[in-house]
N, C-alpha and C positions, 0 to 999 in steps of 0.2 A: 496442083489445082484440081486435077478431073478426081482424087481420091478425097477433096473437101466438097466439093458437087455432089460426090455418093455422098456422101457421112451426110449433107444438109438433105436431102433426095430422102436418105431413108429415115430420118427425124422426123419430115414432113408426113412419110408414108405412117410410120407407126402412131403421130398425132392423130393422124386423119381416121386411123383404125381403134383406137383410142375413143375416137368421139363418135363413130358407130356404132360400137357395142356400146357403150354408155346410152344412147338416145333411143339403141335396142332394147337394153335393158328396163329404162325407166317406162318407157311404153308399156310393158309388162307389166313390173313391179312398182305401182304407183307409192307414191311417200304415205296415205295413209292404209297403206292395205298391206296383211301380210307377205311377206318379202321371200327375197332370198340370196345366197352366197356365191359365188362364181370364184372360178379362176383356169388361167387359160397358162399351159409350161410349153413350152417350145424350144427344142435343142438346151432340153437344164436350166431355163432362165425364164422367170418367171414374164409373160408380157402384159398378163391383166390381173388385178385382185379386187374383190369389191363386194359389196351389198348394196341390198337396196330394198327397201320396204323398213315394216316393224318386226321385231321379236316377239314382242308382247301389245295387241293394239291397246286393250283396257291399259297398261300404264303408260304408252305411246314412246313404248324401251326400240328406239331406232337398232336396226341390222349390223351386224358388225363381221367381218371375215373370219373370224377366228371362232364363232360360234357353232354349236355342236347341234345336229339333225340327227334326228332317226332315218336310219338311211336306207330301211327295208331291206327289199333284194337285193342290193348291191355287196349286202352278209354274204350271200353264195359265196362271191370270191375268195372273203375270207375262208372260209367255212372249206372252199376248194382248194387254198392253198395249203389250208392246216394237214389235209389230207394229204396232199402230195409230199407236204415235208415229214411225214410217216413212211412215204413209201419211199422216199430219199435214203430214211433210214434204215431200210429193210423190213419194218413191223407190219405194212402194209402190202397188198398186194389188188393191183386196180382190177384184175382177170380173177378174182378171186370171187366167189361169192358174200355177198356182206354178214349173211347170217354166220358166217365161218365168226365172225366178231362179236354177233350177237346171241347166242345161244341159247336165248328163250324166247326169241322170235318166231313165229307158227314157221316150221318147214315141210311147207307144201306149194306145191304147186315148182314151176321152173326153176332153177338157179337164174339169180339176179347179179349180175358183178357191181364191185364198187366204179368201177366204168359207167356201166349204167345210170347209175344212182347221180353220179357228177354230168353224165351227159341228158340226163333229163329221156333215155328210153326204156327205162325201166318197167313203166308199165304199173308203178305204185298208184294208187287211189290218193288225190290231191283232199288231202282233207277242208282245206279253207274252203272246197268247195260243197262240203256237206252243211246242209241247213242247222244240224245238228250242232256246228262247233258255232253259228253266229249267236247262236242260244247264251253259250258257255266262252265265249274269248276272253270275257272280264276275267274270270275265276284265275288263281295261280295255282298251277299242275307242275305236277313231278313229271318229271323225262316218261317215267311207264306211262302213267295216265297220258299223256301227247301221242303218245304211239299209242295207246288203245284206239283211238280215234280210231285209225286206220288199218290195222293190222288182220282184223277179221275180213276186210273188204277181197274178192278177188283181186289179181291184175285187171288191168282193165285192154292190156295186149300183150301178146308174147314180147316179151324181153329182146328190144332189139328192131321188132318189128315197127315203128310204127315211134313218134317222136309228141309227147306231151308236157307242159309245164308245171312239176310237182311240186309244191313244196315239201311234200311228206319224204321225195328223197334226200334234201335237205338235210332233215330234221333225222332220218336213219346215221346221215353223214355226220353229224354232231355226239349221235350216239354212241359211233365207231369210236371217231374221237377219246372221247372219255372213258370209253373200256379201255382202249390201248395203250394210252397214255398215263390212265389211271388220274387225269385232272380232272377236275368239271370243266365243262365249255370255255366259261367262263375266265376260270384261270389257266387253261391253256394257250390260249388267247392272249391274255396280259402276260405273262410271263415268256411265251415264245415266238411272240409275233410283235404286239404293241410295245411292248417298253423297249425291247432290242433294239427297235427302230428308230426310235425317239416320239413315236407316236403318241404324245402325251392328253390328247381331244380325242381318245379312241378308244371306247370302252363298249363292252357286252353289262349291263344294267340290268338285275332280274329283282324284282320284289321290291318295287318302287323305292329302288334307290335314287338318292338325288344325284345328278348330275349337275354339276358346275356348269354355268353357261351357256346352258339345252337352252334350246326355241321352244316357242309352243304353238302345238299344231291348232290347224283351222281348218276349216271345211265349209261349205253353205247349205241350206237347208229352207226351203222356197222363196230363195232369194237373200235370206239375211244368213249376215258370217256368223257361225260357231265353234264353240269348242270342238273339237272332235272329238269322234266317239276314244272311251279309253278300251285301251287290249294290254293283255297282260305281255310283259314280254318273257314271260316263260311259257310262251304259244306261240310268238312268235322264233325265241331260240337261236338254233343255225340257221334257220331261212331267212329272217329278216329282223333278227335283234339288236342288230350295232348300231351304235351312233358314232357320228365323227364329225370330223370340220375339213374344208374344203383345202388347207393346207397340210393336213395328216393323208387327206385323200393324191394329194399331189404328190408326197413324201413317199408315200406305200408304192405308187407309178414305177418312179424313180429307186425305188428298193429291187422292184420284182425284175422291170428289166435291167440291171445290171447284174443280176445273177445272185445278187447278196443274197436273199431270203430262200429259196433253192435253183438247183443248176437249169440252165436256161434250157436246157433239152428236156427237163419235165415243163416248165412255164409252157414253153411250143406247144407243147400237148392242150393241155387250156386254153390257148389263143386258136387251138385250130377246129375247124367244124370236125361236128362226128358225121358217124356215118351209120342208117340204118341196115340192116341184112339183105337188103337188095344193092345195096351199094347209096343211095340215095343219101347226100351230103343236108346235114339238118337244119345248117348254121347256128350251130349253140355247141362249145367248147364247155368247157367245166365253169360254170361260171359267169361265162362272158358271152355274148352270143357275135357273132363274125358277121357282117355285110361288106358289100361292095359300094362306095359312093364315090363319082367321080373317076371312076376310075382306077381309085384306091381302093386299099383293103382296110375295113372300119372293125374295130374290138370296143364292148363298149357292155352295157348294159345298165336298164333304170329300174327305178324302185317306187314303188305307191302303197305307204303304211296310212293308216288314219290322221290326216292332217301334217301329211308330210308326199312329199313328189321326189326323185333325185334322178340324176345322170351323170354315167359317166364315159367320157370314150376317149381312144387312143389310134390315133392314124400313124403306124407304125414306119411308113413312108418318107413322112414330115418330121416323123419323131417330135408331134404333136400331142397333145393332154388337156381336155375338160374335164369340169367339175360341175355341176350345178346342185345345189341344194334350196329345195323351198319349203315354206312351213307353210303350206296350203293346199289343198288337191283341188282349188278351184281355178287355178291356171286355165287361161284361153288356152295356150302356147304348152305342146308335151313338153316334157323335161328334154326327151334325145334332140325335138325342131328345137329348141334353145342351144343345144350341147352344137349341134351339128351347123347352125347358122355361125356363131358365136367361131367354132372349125372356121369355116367357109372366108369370115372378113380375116380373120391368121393367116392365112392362105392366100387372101387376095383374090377368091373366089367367087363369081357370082353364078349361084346355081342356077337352072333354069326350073323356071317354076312351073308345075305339071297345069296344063290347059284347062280350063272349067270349060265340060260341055252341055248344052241348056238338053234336059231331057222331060217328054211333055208329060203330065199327070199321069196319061193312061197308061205311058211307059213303065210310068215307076208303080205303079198298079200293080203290075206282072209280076215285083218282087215280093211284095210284101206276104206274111205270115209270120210262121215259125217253123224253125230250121232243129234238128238236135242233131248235133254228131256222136262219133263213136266214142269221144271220150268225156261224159257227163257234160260236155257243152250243152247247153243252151241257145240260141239266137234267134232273138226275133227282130224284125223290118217293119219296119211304120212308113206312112208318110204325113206330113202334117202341113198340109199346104202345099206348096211348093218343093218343100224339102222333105229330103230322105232320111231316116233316121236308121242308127242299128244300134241294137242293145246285146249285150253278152252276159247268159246269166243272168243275176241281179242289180248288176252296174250302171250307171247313167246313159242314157240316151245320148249317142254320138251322131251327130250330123255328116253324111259321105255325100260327094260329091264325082260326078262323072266325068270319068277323064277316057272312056272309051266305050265301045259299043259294050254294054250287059258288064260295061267295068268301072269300080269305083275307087274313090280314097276315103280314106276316114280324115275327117278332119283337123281331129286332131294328131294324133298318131305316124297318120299316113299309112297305115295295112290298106292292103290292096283286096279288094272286094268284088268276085265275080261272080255273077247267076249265070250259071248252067242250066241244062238240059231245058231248054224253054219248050214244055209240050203245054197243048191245050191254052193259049197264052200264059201260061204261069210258069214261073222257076221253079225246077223241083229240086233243085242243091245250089249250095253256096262253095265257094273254095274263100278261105281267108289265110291271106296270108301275111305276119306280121315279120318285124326284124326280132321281136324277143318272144313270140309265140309259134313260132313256125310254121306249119301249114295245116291248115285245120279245115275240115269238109263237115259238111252238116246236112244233112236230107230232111223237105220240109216233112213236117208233122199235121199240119192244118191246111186244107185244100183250100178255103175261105176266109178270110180274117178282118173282116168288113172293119172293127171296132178299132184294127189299128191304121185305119186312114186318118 
């Protein structure tokens, strides 16, 4: 009798979780707006799978699980696995310098390891962020031309020193690849990663090939949805070229931690934070960037291509697994607050939600300008009424709110956002710190900034 009380007990508990994520989701992804795919693996067994939205709103082609996203960043991890199973084989070496692999790379300036380049402290000049390449992203480039981009640029820190998010090492890691291998990216990829696995929704796509069953992205643009902008994906590459589906994504989970695709003592490596030359832990593994939630240890990382958003995380604890893919980057809600809420009812968990503090106009006064930090950042502070704004770069306007003295949240995100050194009533540095951009300092630029209240 008391083991048919559990078995009805937990029928009722997984209904009831069942119809939170569902009433989560639909909140979200309303039925006529771009959508997205989810699925939620727990001890091997799948416990959620689903869509929701359109794939196509012009022919109103409903969502379906099995459908294939451009998944951006979330490429790294391929891109970091390919490399490890090089060094599995002995061809690789992570303490090596990477130019050892590429041989007409400029060699000046410090040795960079292929360590670096996967731990993101390499110190490479992040090309997406030169004005230069938003000119040129349409166009389709050879591998040389991609790395021209960048190559003549200094570092932007000694190697080691100091923790920023590249695509350009990426995009060197790709490089490695295909000298060593002697494949293109491409079919290094299919051939010793995706098809072995059964990964059959999982494909690197260069020179507008078609793809079976692709979404199609969207974006908004003052106010009304559009097409998104197109980028070629031989620009985007190893950094953020793949596409998949949220059960090749779940499949790849389940490949990596049981050791099949390489030995769990290289994966460790990847799941674990680096560390810069002071000792200072960066949270970001090869790939995957590491947090702490609840208590737990979170491995995970999201992706934002033109008309596409993704997340993915794994709480290794639970020997839990999210997926999220959407075909829109105008989501209220990040992909990780999806990935991570979505965690939270699997778990049975109710997070506490960080406190909104009311802060008065003049206050938020004291922040505003423009911020540049040491690594080609950007940031500037608005206020626009009652609210706070921050921008990064050329990115959209994010709304943070105060959840402490001279500290914020981003809204959507959740990076945590402090003004320092408040002399003269004004901020004169920002500390930001993100779960997938790590910790970024900015000193203001403009004493004044009237035009952004």
């Amino acid at each position: 009798m008391f083991a048919l009380i559990c078995a009805v007990s937990s029928t009722a508990s997984a209904r009831a979780m069942h119809r939170d994520m569902d009433a989560f989701l639909r909140a979200n992804f309303p039925d006529t707006e771009p959508g997205a795919s989810v699925i939620v693996v727990k001890d091997g067994k799948v416990l959620f799978r689903r869509a929701y939205g359109l794939a196509d709103v012009e022919l109103k082609v409903r969502s379906d699980p099995s459908m294939v996203y451009c998944i951006g960043s979330l490429t790294k991890q391929f891109t970091a696995v390919a490399i490890l199973k090089l060094v599995s084989e002995g061809k690789i070496s992570l303490s090596e310098d990477f130019r050892a692999y590429l041989p007409d790379y400029p060699k000046v300036g410090p040795r960079v390891t292929i360590e670096q380049l996967l731990n993101q402290t390499s110190g490479v000049k992040n090309f997406v962020e030169l004005s230069t390449w938003r000119q040129t992203m349409q166009k389709e480039l050879d591998l040389d031309r991609l790395i021209d981009f960048f190559k003549a640029f200094p570092l932007d820190f000694m190697p080691g020193d100091a923790w920023h998010y590249s695509n350009s090492n990426y995009v060197l890691l790709g490089a490695v690849i295909e000298r060593v291998s002697g494949l293109r990216y491409g079919d290094f990829m299919r051939t010793k990663l995706f098809l072995p696995l059964g990964m059959k929704h999982t494909v690197y796509a260069e020179g507008g090939e078609i793809v079976q069953g692709s979404m199609r992205g969207y974006a908004r643009r003052l106010g009304r949805l559009v097409d998104a902008q197109y980028v070629s994906t031989t620009q985007l590459y190893s950094a953020a070229g793949v596409r998949s589906s949220v059960d090749d994504l779940a499949l790849w989970n389940t490949s990596l931690e049981s050791g099949k695709v390489i030995p769990l003592t290289l994966m460790n490596k990847a799941w674990t934070s680096g560390r810069l030359n002071d000792g200072t832990a960066t949270g970001y593994g090869f790939g995957w960037a590491i947090w702490q939630w609840q208590n737990r240890k979170v491995v995970g990382h999201d992706g934002n291509i033109f008309g596409f958003l993704s997340s993915m995380v794994r709480v290794p604890s639970d020997n839990l697994f999210v997926a999220v893919l959407a075909n829109s980057t105008n989501s209220t809600v990040s992909p990780n607050d999806i990935s991570m809420k979505l965690a939270a009812l699997a778990l049975g968990i109710e997070p506490a939600q960080p406190k909104r503090i009311p802060v008065a106009n003049e206050i938020m006064d004291r922040y505003v300008g423009s911020y540049r930090g040491g690594k080609s950042e950007n940031w500037r502070v608005r206020r626009v009424g009652d609210q706070l704004e921050l921008q990064r770069n050329d990115d959209e306007w994010d709304k943070v709110f105060a959840i402490g003295r001279d500290t914020f949240l981003v809204e959507k995100s959740h990076d945590r956002v402090t003004f320092v050194d408040i002399l003269s009533g004004r901020s004169s540095k920002i500390v930001v710190e993100g779960n997938f951009s790590g910790i970024e300092r900015a000193t203001r630029i403009v004493a004044t900034d009237t035009d952004l209240k």
